[in-house]
Backbone as a chain_set.jsonl record, in Angstrom:
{"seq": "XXXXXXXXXXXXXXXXXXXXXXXXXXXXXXXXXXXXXXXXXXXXXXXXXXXXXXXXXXXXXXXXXXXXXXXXXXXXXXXXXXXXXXXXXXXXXXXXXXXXXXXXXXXXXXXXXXXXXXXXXXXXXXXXXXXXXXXXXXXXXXXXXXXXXXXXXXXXXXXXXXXXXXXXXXXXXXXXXXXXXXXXXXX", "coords": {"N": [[0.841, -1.181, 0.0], [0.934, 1.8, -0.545], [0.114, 4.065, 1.405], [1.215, 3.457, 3.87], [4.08, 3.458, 5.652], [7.547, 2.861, 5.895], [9.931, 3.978, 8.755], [12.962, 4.312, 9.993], [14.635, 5.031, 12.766], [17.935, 6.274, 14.259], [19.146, 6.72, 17.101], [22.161, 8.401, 18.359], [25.276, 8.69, 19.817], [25.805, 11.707, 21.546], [23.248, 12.598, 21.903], [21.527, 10.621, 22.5], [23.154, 9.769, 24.771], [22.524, 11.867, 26.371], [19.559, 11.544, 26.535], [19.688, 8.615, 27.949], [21.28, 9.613, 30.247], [19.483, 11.794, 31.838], [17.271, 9.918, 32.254], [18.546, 8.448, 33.981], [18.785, 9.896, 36.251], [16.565, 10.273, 36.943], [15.225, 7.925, 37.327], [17.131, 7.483, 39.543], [16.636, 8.719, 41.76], [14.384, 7.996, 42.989], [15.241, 5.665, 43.632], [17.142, 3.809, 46.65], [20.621, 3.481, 47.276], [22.999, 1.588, 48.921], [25.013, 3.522, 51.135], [24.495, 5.639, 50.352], [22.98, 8.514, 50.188], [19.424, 9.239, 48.933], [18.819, 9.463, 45.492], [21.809, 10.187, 45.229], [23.615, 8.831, 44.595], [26.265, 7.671, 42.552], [26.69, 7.387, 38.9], [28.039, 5.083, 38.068], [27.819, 3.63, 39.516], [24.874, 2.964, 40.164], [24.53, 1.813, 38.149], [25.894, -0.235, 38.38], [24.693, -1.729, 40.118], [21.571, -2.16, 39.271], [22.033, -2.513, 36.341], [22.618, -1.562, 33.358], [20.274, -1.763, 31.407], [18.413, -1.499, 32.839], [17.758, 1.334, 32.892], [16.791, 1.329, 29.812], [14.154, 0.871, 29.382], [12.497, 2.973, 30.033], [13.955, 5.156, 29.253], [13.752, 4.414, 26.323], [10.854, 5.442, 25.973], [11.165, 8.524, 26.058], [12.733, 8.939, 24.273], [11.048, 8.285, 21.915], [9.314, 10.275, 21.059], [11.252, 12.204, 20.651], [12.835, 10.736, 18.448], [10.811, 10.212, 16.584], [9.628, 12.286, 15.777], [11.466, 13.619, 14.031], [12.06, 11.255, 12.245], [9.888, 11.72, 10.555], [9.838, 14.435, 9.353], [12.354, 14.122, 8.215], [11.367, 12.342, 6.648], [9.198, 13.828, 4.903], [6.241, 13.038, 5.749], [2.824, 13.259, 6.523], [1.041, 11.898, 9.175], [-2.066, 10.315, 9.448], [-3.007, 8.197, 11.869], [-1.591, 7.394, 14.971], [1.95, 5.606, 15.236], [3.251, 2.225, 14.542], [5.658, 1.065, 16.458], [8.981, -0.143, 16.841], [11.715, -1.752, 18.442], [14.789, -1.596, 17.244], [16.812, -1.765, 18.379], [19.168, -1.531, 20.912], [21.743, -0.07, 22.921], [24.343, 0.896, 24.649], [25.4, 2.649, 23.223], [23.671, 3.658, 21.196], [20.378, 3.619, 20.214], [17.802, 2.251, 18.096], [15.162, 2.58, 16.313], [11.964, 1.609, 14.681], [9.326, 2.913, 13.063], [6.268, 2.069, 12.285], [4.381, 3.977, 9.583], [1.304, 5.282, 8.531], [-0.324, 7.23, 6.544], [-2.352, 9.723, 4.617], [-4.368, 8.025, 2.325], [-3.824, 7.709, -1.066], [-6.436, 8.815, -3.587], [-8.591, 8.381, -6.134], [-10.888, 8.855, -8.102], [-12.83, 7.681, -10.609], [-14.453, 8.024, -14.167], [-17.126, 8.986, -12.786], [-18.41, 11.103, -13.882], [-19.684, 9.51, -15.877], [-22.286, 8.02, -14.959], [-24.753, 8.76, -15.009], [-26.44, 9.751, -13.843], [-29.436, 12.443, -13.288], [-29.901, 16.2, -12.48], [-31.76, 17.335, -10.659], [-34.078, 19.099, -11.007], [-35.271, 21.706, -8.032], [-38.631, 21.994, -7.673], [-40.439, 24.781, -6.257], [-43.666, 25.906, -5.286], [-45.389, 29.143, -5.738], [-47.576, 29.125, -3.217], [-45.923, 27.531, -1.749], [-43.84, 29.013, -0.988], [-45.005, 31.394, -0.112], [-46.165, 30.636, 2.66], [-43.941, 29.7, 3.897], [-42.652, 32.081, 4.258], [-44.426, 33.311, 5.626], [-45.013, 31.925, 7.943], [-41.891, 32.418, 8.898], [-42.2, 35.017, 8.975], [-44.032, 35.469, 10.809], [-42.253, 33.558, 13.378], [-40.393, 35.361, 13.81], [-41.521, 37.554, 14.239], [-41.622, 40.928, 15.986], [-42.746, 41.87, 19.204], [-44.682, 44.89, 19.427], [-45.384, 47.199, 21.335], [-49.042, 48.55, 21.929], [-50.685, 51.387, 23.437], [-52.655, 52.446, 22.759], [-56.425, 52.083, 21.928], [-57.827, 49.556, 20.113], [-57.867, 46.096, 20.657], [-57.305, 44.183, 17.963], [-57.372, 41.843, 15.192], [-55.571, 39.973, 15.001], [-54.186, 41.022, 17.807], [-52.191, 41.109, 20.598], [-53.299, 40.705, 23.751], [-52.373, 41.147, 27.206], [-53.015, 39.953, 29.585], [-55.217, 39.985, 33.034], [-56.701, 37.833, 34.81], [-59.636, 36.138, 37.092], [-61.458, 33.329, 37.631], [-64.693, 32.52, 38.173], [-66.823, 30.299, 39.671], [-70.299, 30.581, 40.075], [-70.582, 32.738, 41.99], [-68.064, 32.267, 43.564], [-64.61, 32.046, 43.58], [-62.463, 29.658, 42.176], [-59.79, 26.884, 41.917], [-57.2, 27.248, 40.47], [-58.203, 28.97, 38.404], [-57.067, 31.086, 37.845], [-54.744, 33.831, 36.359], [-51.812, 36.091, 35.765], [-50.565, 38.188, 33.867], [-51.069, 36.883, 31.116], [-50.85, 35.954, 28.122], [-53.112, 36.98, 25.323], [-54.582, 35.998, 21.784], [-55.588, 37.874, 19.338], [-58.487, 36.498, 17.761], [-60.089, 36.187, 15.458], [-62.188, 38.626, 14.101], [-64.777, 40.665, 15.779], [-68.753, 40.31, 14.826]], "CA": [[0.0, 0.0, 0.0], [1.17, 3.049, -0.84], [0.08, 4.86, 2.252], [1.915, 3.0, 4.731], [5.587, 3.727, 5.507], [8.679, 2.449, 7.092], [10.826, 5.11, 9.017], [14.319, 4.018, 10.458], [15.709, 6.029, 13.099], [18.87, 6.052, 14.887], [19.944, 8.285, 17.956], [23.572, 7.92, 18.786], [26.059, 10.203, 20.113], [25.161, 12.925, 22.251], [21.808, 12.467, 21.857], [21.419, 8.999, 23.041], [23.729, 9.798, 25.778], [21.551, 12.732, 26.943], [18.213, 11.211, 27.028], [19.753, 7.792, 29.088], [21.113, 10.676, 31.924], [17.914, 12.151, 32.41], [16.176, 8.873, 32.807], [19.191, 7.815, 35.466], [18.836, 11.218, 37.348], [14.798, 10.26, 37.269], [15.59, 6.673, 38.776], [18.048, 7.566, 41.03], [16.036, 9.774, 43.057], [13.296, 7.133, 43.199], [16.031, 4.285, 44.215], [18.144, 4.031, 47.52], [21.921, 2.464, 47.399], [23.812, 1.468, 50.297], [26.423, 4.166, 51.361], [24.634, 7.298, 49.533], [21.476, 9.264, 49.843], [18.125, 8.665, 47.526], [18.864, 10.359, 44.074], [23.068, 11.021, 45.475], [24.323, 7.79, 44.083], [26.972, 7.862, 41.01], [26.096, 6.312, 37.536], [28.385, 3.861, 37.801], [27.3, 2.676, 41.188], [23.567, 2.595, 39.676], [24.64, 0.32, 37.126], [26.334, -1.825, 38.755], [23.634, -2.824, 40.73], [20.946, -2.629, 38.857], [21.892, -2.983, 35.404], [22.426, -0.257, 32.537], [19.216, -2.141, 30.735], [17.379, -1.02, 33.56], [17.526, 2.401, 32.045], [16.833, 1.335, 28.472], [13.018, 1.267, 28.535], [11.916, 4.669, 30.271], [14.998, 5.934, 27.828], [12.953, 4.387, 25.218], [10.149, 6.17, 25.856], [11.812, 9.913, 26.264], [13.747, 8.902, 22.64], [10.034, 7.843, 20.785], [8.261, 11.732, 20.557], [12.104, 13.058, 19.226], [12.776, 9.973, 17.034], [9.495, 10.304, 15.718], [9.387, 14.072, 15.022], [12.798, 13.461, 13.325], [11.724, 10.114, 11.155], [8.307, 11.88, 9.916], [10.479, 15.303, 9.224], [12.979, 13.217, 6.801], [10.339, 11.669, 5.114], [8.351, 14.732, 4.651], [5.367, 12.57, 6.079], [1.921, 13.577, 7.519], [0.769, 10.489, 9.883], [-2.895, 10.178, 10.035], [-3.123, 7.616, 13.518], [-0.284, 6.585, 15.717], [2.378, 4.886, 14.406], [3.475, 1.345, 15.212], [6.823, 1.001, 17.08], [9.404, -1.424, 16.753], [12.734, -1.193, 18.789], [15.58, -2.782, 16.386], [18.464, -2.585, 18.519], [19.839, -0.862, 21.825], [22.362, -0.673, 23.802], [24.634, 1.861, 25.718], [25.778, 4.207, 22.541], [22.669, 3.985, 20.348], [19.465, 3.18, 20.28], [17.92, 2.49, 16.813], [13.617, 2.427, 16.223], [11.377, 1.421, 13.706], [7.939, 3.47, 12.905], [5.346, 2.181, 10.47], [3.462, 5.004, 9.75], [-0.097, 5.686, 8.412], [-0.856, 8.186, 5.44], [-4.011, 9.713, 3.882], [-4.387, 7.152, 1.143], [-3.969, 8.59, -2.881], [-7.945, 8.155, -3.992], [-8.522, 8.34, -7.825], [-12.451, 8.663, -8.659], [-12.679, 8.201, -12.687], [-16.239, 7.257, -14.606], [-18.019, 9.309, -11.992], [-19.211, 12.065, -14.875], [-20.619, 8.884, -16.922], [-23.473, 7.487, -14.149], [-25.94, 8.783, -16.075], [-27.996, 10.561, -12.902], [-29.511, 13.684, -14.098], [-30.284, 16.777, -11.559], [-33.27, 17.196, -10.612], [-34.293, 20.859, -10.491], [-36.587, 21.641, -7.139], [-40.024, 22.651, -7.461], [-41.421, 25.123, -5.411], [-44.785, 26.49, -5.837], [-45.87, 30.433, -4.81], [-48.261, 28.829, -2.12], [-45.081, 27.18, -0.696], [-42.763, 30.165, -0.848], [-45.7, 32.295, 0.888], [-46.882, 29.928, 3.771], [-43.082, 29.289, 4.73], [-42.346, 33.415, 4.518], [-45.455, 33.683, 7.15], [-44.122, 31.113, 9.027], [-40.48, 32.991, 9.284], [-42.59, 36.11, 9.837], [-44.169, 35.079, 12.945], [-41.15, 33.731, 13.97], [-39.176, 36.935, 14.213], [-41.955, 39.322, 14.683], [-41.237, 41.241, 17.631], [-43.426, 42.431, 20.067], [-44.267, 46.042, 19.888], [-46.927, 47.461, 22.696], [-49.889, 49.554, 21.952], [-50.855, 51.824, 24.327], [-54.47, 53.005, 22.927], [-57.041, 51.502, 20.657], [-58.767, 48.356, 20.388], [-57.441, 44.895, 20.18], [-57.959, 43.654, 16.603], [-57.013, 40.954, 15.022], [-53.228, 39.515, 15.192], [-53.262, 41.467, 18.35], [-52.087, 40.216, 21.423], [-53.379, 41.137, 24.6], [-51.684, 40.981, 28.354], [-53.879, 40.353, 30.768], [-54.821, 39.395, 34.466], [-57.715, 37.11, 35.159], [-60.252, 35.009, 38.007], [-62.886, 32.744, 37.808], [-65.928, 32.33, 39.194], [-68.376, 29.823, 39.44], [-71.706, 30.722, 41.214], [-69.7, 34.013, 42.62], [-66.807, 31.682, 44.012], [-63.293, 31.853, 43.047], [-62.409, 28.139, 42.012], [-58.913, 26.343, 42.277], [-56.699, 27.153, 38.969], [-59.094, 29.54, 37.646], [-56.218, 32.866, 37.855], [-53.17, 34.091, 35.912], [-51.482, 37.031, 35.706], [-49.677, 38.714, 32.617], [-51.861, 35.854, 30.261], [-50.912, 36.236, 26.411], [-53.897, 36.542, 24.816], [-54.465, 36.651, 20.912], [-57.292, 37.921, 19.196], [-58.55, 35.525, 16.223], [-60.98, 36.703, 14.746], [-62.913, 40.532, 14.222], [-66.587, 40.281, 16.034], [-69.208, 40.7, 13.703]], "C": [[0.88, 1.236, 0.0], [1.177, 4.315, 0.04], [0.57, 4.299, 3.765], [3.25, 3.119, 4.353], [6.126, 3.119, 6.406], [9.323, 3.055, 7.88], [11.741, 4.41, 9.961], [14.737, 5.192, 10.987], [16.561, 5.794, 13.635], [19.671, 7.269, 16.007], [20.962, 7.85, 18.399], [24.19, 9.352, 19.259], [25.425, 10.655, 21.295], [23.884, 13.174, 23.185], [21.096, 11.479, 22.697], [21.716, 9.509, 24.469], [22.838, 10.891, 26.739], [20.312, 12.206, 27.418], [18.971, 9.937, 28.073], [20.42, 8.714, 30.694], [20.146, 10.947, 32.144], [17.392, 11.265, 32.651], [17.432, 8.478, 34.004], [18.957, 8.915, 36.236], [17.496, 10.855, 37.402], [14.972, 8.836, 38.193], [16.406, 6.838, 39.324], [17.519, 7.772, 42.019], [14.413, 8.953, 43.355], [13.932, 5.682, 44.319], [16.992, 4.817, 45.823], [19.608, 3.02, 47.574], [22.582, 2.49, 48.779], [24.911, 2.485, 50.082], [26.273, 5.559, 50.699], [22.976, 7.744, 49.543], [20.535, 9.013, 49.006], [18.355, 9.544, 46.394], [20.687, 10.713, 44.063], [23.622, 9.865, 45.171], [25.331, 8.019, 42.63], [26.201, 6.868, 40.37], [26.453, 5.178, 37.693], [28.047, 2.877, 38.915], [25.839, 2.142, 41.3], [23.74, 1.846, 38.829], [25.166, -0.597, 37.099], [25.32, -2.39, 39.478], [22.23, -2.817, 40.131], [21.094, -2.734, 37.321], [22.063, -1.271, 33.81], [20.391, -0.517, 31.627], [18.373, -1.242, 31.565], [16.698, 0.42, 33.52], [16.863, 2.587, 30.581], [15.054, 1.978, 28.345], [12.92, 2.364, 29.102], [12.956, 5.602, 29.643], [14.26, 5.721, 26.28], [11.962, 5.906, 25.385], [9.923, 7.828, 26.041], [12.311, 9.573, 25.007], [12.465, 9.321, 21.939], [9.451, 9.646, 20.226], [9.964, 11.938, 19.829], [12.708, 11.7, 18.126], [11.531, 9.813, 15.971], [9.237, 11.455, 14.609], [10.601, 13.938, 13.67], [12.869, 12.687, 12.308], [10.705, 11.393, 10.32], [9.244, 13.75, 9.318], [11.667, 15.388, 7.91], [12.223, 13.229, 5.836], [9.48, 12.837, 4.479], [6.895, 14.009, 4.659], [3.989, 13.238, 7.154], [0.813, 12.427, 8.063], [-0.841, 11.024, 10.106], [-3.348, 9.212, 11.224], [-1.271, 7.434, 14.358], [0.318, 5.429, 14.901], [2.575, 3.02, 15.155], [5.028, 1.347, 15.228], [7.249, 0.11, 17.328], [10.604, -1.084, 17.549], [13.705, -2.517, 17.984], [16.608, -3.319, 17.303], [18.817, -1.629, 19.596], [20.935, -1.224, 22.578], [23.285, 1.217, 24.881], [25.176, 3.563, 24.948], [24.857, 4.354, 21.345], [21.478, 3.345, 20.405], [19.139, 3.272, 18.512], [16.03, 1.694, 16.638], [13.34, 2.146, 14.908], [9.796, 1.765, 13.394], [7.161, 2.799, 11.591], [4.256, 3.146, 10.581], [2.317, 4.834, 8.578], [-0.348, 6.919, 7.567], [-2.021, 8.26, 5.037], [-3.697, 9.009, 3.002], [-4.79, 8.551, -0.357], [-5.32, 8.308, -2.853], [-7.953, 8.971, -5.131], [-9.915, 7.969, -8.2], [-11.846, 8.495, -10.273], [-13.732, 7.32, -12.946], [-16.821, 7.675, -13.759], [-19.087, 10.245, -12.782], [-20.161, 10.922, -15.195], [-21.346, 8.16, -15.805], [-24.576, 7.791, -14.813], [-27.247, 9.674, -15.197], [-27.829, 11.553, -13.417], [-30.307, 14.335, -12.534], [-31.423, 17.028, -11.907], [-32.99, 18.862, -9.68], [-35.252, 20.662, -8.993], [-37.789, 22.172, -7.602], [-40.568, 23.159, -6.459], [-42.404, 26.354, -5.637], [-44.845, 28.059, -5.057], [-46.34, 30.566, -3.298], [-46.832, 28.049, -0.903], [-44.084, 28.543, 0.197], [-43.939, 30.981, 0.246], [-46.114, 31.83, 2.203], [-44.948, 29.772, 4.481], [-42.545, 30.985, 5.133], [-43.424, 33.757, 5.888], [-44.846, 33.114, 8.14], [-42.992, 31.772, 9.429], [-41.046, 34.678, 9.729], [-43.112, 36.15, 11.313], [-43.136, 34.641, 13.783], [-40.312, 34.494, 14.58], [-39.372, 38.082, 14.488], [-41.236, 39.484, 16.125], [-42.299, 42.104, 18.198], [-44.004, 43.775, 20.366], [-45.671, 46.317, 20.519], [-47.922, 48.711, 22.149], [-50.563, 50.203, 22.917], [-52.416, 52.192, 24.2], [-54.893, 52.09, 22.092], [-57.828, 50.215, 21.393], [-57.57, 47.478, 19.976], [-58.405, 44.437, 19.132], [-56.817, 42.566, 16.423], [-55.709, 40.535, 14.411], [-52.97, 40.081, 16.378], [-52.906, 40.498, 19.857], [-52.016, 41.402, 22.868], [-53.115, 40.655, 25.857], [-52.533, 40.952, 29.149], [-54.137, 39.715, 32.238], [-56.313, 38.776, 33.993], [-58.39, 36.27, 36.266], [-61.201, 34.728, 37.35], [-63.429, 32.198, 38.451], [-66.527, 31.541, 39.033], [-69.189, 30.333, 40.751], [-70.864, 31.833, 42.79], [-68.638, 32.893, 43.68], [-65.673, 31.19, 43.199], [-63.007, 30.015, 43.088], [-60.546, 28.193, 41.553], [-58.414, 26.326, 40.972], [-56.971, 28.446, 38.077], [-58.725, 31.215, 37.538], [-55.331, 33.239, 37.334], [-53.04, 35.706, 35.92], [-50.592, 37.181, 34.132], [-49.903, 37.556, 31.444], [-51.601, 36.336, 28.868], [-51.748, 35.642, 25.702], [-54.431, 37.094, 23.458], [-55.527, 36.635, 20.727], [-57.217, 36.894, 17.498], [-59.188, 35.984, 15.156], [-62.099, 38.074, 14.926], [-64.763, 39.906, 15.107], [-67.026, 41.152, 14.932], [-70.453, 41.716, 14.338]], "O": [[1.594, 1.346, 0.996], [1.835, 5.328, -0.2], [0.159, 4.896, 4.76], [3.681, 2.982, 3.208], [5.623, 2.793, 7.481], [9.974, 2.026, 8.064], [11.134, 3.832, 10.862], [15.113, 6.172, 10.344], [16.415, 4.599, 13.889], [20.414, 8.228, 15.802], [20.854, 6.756, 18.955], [23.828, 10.524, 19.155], [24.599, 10.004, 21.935], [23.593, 13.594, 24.305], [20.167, 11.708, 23.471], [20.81, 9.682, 25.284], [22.552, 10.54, 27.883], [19.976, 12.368, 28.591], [18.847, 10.285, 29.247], [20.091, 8.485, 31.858], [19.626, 10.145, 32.92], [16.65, 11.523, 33.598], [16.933, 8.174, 35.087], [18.967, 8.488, 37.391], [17.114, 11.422, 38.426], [14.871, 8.731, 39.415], [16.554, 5.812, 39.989], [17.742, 7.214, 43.094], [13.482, 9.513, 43.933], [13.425, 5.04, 45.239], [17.399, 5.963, 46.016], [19.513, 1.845, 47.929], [22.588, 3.448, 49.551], [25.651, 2.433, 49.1], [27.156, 6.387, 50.474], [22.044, 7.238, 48.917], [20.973, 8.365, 48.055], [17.857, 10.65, 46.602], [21.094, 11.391, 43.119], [24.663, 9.911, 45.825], [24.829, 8.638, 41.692], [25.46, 5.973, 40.777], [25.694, 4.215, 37.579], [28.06, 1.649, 39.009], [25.469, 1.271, 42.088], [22.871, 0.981, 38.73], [25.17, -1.557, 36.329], [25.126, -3.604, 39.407], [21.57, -3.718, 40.649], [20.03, -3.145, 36.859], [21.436, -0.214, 33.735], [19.576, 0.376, 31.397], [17.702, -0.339, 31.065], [15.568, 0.711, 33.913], [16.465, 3.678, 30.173], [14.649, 2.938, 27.689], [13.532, 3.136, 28.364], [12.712, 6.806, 29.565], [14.204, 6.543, 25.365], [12.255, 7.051, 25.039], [8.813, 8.35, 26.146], [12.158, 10.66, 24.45], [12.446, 10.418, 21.381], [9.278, 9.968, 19.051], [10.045, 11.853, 18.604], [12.962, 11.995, 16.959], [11.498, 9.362, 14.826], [8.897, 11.563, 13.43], [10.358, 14.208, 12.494], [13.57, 13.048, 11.362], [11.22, 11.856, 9.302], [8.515, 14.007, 8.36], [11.841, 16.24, 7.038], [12.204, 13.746, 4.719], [9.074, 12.587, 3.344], [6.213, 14.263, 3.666], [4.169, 13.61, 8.314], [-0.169, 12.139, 7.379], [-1.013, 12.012, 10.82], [-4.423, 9.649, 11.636], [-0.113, 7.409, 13.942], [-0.264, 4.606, 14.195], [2.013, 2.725, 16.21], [5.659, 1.588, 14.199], [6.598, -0.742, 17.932], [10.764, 0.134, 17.468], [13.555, -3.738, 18.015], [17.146, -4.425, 17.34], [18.767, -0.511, 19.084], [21.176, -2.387, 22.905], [22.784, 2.175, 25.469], [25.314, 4.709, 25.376], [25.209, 5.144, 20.47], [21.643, 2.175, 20.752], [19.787, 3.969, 17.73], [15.787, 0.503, 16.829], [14.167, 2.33, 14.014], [9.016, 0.819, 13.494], [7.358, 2.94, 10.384], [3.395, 3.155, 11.46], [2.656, 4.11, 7.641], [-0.685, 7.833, 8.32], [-2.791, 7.301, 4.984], [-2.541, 9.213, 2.633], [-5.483, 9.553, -0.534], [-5.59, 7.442, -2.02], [-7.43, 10.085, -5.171], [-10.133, 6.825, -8.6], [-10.871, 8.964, -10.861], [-14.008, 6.272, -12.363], [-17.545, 6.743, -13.408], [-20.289, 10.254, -12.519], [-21.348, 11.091, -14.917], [-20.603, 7.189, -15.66], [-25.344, 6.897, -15.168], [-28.359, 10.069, -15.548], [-26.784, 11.936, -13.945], [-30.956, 13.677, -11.721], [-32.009, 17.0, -12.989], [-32.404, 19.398, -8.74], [-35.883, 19.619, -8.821], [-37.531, 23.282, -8.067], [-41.176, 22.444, -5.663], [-42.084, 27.47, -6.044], [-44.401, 28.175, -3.915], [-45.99, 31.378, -2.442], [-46.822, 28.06, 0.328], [-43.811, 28.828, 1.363], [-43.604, 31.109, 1.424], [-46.461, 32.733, 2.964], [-44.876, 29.754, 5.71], [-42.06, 31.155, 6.252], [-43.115, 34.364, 6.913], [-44.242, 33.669, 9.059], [-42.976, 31.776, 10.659], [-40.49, 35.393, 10.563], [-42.774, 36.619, 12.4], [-42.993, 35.196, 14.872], [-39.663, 34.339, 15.615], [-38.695, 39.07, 14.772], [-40.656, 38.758, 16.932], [-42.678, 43.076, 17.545], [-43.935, 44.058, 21.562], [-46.751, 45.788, 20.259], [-47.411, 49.82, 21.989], [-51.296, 49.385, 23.473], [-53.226, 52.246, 25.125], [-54.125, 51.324, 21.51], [-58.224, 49.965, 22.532], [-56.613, 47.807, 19.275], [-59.629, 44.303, 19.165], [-55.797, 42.379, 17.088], [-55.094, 40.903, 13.41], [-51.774, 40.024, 16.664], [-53.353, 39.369, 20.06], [-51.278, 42.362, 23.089], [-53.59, 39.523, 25.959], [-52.945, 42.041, 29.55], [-53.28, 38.931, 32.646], [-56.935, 39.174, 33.008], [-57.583, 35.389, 36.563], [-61.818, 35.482, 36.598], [-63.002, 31.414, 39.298], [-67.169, 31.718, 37.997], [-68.869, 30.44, 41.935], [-70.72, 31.644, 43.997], [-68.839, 33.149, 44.867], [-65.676, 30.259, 42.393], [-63.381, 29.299, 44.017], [-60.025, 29.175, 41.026], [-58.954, 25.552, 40.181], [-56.188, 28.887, 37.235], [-59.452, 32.182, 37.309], [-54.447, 32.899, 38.121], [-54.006, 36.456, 36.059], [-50.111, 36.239, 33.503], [-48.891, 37.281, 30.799], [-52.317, 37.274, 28.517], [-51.7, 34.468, 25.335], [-54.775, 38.276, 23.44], [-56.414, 35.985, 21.281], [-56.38, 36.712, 16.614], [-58.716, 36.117, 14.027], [-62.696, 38.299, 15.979], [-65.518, 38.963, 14.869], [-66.478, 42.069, 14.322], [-71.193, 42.336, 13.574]]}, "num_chains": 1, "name": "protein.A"}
């Protein structure tokens, strides 16, 4: 596939040597040795007892973001997921990774003109266009207050209310500030 890659990196030197200090100055100060404070131990006194390996993987994983940036930077690559990570080969003056990386795939439509579908204009009638313009008019009217006159029809009147049966106020039968429209003109 075409959108999968290999990337080979290799940190040596300097580089290498830099990131495995920082991970021994991070386990040191986690570990205690006989004859020296927690984190006040020498290198070589940390690797003799537990091992230079014992550095390798949390050195791995401080190498992977700048061997990565550095592979994909070469290649002039833009990784759509996480890559997959291989470690080829370590030891005390290089480490040396292996990324397979993940590309947008090439895609190549052709014969899409000749399908043969034909557009289809819309149809819409006057009666549609005018019933959905009312509709977006009521929507967005806004409110404005009349102070004199009569309530006519579209208007909307504010009002308070009780009711009565048989001159007694009944349970429900009250609102205040009630929006009430008018429907239709009396005749």
């Amino acid at each position: 596939m075409k959108n999968v890659h290999t990337i080979s990196v290799k940190l040596e030197g300097s580089e290498w040597t830099k990131i495995l200090d920082d991970t021994f100055k991070k386990k040191n100060s986690e570990v205690t040795i006989d004859g020296f404070r927690k984190g006040k131990a020498p290198k070589d006194r940390f690797i003799k007892k537990f091992g230079i390996e014992s550095l390798y993987m949390d050195s791995i994983d401080a190498a992977l973001p700048v061997a990565y940036e550095k592979g994909l930077k070469d290649k002039d690559l833009t990784p759509v997921c996480e890559p997959k990570v291989d470690v080829k080969d370590i030891d005390e003056d290089h480490v040396e990774l292996e990324f397979t990386v993940i590309t947008k795939p090439e895609v190549k439509i052709s014969g899409y003109k000749k399908l043969g579908v034909k557009k289809e204009v819309p149809k819409v009638t006057k009666k549609e266009i005018e019933e959905e313009l009312e509709r977006m008019r009521g929507r967005f009217a806004e409110m404005v207050v009349k102070e004199t006159g009569k309530v006519e029809k579209g208007d909307v009147a504010v009002i308070d209310f009780k009711g009565y049966v048989d001159g007694e106020a009944f349970e429900g039968g009250e609102g205040t500030d009630y929006p009430l429209e008018r429907q239709r003109s009396r005749s």
